[in-house]
Chimera marker file (.cmm) of the C-alpha trace (Angstrom):
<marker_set name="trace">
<marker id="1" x="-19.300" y="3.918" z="1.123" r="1" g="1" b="0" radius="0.5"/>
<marker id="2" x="-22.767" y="5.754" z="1.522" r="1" g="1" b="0" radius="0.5"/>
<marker id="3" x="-21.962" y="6.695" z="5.016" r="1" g="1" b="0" radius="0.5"/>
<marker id="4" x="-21.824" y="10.879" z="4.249" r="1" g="1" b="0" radius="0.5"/>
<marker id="5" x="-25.761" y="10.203" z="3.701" r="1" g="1" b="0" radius="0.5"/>
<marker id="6" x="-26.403" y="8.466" z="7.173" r="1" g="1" b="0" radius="0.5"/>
<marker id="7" x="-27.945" y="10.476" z="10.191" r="1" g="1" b="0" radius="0.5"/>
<marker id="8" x="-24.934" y="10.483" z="12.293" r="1" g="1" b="0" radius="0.5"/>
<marker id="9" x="-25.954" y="10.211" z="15.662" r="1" g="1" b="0" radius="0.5"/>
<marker id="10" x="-27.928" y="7.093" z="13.719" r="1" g="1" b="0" radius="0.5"/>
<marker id="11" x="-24.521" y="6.128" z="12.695" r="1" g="1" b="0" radius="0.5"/>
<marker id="12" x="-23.050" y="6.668" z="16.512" r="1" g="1" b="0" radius="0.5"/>
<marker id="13" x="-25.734" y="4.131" z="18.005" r="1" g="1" b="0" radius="0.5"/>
<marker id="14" x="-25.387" y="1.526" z="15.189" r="1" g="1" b="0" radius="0.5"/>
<marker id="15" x="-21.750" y="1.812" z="16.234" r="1" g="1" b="0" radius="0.5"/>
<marker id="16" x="-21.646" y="1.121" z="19.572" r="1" g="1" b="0" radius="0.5"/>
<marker id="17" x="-24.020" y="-1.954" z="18.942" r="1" g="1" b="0" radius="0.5"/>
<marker id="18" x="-21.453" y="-3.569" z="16.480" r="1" g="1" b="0" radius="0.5"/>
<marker id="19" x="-18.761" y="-2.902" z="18.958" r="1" g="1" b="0" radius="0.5"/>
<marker id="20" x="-20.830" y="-4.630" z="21.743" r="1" g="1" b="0" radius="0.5"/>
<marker id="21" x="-21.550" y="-7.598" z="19.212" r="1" g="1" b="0" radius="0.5"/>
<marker id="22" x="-17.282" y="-7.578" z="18.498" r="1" g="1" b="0" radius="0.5"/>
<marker id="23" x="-17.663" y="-6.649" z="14.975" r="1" g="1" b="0" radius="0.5"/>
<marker id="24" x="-14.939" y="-5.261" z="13.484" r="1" g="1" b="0" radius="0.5"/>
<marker id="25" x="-15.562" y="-1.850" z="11.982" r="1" g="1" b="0" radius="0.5"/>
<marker id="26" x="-13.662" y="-0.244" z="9.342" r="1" g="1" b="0" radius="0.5"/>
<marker id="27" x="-14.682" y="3.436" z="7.176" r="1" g="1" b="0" radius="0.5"/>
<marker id="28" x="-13.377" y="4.156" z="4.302" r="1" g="1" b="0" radius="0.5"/>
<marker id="29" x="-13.092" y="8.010" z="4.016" r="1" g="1" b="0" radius="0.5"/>
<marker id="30" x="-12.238" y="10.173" z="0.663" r="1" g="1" b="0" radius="0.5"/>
<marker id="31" x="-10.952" y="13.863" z="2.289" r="1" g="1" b="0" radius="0.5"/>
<marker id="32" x="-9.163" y="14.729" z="5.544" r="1" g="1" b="0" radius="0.5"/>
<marker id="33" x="-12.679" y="16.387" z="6.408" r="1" g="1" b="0" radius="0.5"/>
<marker id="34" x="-14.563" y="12.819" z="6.645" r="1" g="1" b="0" radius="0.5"/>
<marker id="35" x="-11.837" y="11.922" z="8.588" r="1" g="1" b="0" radius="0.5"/>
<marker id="36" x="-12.198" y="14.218" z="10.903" r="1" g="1" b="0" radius="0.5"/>
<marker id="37" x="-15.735" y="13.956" z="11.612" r="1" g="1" b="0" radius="0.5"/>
<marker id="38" x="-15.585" y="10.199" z="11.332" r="1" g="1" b="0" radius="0.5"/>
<marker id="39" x="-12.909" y="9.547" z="14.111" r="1" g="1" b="0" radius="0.5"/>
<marker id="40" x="-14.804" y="10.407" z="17.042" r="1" g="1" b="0" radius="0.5"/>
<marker id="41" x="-16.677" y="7.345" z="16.632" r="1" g="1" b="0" radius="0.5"/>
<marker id="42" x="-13.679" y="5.236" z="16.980" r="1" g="1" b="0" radius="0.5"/>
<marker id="43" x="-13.284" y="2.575" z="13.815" r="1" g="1" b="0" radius="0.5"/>
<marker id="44" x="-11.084" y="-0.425" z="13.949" r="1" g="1" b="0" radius="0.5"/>
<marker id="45" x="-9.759" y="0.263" z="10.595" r="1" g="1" b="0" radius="0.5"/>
<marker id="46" x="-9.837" y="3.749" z="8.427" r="1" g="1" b="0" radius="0.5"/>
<marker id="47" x="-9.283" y="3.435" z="5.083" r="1" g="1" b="0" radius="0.5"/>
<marker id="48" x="-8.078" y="6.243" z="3.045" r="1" g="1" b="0" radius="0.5"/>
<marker id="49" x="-9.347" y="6.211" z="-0.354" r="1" g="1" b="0" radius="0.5"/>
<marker id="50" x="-7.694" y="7.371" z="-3.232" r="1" g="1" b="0" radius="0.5"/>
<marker id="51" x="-5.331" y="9.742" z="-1.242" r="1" g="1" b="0" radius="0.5"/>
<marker id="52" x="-1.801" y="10.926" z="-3.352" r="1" g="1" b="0" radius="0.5"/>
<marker id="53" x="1.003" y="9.545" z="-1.160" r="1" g="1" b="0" radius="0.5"/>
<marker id="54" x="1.751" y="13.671" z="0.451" r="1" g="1" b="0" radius="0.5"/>
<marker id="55" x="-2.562" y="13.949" z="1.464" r="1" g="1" b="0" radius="0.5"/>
<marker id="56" x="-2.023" y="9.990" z="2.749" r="1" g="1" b="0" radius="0.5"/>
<marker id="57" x="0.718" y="11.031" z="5.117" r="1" g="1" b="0" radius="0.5"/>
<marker id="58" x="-1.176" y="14.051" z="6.619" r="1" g="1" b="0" radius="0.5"/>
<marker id="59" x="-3.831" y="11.865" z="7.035" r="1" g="1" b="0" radius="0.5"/>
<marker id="60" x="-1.915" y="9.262" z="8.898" r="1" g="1" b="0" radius="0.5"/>
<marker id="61" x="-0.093" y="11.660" z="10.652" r="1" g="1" b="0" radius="0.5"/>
<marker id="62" x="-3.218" y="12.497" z="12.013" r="1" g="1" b="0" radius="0.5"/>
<marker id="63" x="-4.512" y="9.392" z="13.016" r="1" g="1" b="0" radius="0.5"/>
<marker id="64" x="-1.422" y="9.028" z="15.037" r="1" g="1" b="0" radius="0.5"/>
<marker id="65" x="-1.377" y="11.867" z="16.821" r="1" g="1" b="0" radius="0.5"/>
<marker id="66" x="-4.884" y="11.100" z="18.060" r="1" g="1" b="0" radius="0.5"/>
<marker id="67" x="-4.598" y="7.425" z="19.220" r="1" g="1" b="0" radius="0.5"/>
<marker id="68" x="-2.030" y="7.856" z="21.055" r="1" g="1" b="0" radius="0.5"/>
<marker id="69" x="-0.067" y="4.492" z="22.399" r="1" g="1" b="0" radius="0.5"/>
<marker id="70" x="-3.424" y="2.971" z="21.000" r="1" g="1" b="0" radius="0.5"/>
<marker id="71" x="-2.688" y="0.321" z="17.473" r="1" g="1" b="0" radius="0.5"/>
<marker id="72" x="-6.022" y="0.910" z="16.572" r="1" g="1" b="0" radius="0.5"/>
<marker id="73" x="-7.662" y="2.856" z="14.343" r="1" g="1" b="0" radius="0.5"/>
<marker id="74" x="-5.162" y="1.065" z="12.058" r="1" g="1" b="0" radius="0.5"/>
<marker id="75" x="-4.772" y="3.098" z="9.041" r="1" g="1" b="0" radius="0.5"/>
<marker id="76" x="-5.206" y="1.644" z="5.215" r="1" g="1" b="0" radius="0.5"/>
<marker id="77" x="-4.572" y="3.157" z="1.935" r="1" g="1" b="0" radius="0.5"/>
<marker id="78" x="-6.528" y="1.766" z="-1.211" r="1" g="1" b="0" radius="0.5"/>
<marker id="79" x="-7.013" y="2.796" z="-4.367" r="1" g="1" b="0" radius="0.5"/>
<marker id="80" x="-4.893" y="4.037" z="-7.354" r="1" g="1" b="0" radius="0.5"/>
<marker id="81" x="-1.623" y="1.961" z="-5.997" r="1" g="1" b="0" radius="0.5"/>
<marker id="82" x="0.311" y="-0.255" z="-7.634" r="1" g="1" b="0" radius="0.5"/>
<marker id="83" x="3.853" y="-1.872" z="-7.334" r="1" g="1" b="0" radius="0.5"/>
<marker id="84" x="5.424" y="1.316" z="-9.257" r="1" g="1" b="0" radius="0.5"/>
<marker id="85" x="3.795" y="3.908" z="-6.708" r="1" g="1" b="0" radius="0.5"/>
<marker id="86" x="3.665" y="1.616" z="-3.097" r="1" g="1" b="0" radius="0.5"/>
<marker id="87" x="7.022" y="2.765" z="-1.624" r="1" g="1" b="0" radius="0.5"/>
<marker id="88" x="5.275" y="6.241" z="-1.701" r="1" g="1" b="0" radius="0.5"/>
<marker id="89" x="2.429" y="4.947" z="0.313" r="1" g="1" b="0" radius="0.5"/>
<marker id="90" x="4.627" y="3.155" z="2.447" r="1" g="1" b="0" radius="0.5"/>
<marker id="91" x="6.343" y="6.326" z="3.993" r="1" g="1" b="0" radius="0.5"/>
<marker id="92" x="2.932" y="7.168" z="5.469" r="1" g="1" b="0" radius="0.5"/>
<marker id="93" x="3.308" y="4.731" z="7.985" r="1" g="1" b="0" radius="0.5"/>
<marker id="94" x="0.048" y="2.999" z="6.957" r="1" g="1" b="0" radius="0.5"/>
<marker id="95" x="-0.163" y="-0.553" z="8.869" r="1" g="1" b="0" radius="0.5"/>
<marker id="96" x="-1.953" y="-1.786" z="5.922" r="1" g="1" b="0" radius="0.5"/>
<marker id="97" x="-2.148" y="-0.909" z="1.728" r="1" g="1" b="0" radius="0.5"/>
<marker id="98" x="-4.087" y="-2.497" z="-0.600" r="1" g="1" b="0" radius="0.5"/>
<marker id="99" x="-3.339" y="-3.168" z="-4.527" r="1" g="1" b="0" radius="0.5"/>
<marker id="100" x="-6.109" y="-3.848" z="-6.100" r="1" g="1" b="0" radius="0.5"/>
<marker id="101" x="-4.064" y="-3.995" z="-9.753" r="1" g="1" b="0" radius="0.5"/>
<marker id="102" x="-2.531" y="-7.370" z="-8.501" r="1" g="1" b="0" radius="0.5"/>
<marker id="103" x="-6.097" y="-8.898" z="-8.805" r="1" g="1" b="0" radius="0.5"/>
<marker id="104" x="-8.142" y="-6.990" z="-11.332" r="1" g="1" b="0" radius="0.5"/>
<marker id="105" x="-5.525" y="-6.441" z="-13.462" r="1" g="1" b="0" radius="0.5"/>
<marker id="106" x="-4.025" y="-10.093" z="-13.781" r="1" g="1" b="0" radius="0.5"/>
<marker id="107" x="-4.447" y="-11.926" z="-16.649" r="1" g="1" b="0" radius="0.5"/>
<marker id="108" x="-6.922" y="-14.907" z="-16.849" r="1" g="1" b="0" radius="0.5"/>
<marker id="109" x="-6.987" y="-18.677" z="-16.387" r="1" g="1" b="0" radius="0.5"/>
<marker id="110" x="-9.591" y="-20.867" z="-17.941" r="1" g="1" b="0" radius="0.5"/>
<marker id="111" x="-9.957" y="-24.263" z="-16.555" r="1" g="1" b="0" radius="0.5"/>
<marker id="112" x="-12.512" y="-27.075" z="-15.610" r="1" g="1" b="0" radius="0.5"/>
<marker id="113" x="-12.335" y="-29.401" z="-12.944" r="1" g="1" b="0" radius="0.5"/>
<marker id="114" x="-14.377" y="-33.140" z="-12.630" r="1" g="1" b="0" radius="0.5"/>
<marker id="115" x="-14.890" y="-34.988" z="-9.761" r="1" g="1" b="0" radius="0.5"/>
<marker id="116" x="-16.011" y="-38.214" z="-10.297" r="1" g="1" b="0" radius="0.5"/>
<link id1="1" id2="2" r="1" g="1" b="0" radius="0.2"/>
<link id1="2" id2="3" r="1" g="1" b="0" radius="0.2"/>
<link id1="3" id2="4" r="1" g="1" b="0" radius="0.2"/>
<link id1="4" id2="5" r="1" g="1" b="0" radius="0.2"/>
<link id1="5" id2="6" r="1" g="1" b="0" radius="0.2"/>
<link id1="6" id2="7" r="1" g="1" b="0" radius="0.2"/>
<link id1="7" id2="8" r="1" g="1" b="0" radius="0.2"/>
<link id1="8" id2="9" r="1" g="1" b="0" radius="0.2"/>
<link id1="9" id2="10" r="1" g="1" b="0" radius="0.2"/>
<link id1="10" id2="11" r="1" g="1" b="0" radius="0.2"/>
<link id1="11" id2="12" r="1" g="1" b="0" radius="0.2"/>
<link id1="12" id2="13" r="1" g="1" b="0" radius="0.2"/>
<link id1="13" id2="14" r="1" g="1" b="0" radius="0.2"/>
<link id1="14" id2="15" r="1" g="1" b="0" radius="0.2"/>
<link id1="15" id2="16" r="1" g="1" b="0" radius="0.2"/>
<link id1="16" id2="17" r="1" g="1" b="0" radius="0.2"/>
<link id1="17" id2="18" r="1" g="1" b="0" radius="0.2"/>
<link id1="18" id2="19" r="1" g="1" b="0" radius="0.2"/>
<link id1="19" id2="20" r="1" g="1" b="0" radius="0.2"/>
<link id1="20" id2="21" r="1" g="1" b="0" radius="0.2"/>
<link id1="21" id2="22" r="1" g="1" b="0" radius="0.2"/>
<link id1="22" id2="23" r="1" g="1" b="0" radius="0.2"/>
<link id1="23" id2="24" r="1" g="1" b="0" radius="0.2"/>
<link id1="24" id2="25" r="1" g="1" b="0" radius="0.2"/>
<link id1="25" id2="26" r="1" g="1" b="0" radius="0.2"/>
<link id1="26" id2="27" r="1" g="1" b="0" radius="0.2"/>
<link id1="27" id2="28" r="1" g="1" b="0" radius="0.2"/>
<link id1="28" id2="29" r="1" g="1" b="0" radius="0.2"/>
<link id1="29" id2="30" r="1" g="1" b="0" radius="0.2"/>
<link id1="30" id2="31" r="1" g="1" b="0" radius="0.2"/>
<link id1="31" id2="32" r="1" g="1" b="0" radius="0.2"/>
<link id1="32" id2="33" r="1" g="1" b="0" radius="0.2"/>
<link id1="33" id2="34" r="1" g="1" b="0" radius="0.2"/>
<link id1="34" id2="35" r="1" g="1" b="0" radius="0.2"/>
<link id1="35" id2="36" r="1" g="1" b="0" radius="0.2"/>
<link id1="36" id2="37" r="1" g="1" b="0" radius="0.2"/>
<link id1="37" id2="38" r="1" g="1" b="0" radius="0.2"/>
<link id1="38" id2="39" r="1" g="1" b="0" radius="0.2"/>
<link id1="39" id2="40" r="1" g="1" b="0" radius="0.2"/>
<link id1="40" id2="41" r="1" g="1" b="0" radius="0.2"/>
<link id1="41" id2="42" r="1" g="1" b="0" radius="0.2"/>
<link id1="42" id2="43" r="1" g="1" b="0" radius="0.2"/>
<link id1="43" id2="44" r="1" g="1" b="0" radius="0.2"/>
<link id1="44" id2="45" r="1" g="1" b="0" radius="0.2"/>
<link id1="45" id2="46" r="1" g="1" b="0" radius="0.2"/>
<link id1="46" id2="47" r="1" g="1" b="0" radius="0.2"/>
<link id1="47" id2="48" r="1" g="1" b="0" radius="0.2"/>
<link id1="48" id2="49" r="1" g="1" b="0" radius="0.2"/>
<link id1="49" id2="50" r="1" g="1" b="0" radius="0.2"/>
<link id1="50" id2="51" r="1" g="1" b="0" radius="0.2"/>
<link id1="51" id2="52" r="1" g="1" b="0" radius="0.2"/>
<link id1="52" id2="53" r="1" g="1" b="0" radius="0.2"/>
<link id1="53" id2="54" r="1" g="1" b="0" radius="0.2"/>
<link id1="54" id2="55" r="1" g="1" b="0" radius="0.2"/>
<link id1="55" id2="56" r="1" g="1" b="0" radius="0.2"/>
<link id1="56" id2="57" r="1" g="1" b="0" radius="0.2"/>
<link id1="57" id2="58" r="1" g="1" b="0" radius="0.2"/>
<link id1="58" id2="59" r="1" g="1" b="0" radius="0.2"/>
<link id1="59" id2="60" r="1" g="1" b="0" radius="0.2"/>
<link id1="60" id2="61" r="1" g="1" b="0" radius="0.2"/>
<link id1="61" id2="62" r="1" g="1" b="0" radius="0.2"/>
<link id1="62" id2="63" r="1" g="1" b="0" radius="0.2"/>
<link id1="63" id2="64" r="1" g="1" b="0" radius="0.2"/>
<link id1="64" id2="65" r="1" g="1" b="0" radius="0.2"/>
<link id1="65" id2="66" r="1" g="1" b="0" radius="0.2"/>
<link id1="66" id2="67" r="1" g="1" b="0" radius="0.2"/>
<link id1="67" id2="68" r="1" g="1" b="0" radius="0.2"/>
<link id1="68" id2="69" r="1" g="1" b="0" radius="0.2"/>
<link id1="69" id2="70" r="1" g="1" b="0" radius="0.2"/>
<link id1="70" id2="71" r="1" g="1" b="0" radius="0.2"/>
<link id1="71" id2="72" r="1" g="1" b="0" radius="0.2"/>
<link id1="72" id2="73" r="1" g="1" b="0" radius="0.2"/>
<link id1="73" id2="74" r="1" g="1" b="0" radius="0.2"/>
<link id1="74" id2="75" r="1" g="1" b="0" radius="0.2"/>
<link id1="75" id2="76" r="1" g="1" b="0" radius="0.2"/>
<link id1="76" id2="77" r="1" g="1" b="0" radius="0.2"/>
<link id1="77" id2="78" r="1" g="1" b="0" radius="0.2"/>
<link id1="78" id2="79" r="1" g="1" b="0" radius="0.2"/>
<link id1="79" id2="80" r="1" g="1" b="0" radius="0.2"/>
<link id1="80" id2="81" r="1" g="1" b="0" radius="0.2"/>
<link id1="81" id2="82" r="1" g="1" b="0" radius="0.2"/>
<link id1="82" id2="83" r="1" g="1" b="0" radius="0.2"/>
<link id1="83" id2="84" r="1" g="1" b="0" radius="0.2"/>
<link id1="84" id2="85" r="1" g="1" b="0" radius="0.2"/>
<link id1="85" id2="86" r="1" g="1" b="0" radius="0.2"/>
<link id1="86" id2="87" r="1" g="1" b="0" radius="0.2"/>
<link id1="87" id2="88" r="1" g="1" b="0" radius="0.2"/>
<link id1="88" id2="89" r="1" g="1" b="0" radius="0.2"/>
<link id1="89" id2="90" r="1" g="1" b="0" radius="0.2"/>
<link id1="90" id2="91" r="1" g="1" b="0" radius="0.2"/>
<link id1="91" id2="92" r="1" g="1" b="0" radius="0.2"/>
<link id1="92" id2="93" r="1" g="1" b="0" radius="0.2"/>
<link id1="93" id2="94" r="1" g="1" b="0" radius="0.2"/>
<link id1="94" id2="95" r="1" g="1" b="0" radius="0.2"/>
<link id1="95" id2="96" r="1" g="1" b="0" radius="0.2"/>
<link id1="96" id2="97" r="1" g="1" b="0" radius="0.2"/>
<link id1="97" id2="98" r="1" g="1" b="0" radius="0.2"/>
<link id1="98" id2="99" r="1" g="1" b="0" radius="0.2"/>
<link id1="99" id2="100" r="1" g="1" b="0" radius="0.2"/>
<link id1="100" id2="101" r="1" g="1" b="0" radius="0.2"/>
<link id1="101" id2="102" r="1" g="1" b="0" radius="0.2"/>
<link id1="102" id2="103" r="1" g="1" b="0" radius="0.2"/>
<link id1="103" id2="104" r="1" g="1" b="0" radius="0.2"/>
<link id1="104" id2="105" r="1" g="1" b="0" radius="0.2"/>
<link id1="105" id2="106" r="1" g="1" b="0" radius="0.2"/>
<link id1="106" id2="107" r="1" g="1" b="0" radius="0.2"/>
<link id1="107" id2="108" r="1" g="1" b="0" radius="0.2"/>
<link id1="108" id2="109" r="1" g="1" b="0" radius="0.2"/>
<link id1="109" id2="110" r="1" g="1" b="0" radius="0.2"/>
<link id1="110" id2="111" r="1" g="1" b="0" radius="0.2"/>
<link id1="111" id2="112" r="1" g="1" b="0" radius="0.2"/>
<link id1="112" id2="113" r="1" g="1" b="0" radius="0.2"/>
<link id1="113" id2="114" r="1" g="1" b="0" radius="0.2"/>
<link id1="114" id2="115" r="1" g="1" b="0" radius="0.2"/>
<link id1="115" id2="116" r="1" g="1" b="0" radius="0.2"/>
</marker_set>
């Protein structure tokens, strides 16, 4: 989340050292601007933050045009979507959302277990 304040070349090398280990690396970005900048260094995942479903599309349309035949970056869209607004999300072509209300917004269970 704290990646705008990280010297990016820094950021480059620390990259290609998690690649080389097989992490897994996904950004989350907030603007089409981030995005742009934050390609080049070729995540596994981009996340788009807190995009409205038109500035989600443009950004996946972007990602798309750029990889190619490639699957990966595979783009996800989090944050301020629920089951009323998903089918907007979903005609961005996003290979992954996230709904965060299905978990932090569900009601509670209290219960204790004993094994004896």
């Amino acid at each position: 989340n704290h990646i705008a304040s990280v010297n990016f070349d820094e950021l480059r090398k620390a990259f290609s050292t998690w690649k080389r280990m097989g992490l897994e690396i996904e950004i989350e970005v907030e603007n089409i601007g981030f995005l742009k900048k934050i390609y080049e260094l070729k995540p596994d995942i981009i996340m788009l933050d807190n995009f409205s479903p038109a500035l989600a599309r443009r950004a996946a349309d972007y990602i798309r045009k750029r990889r190619g035949r490639s699957p990966k970056p595979y783009i996800e869209i989090s944050g301020n979507i629920n089951l009323k607004n998903v089918k907007k999300y979903a005609a961005s072509g996003a290979e992954r959302i996230s709904i965060g209300s299905i978990t932090h917004s569900s009601p509670n269970f209290d219960f204790s277990m004993e094994i004896l």
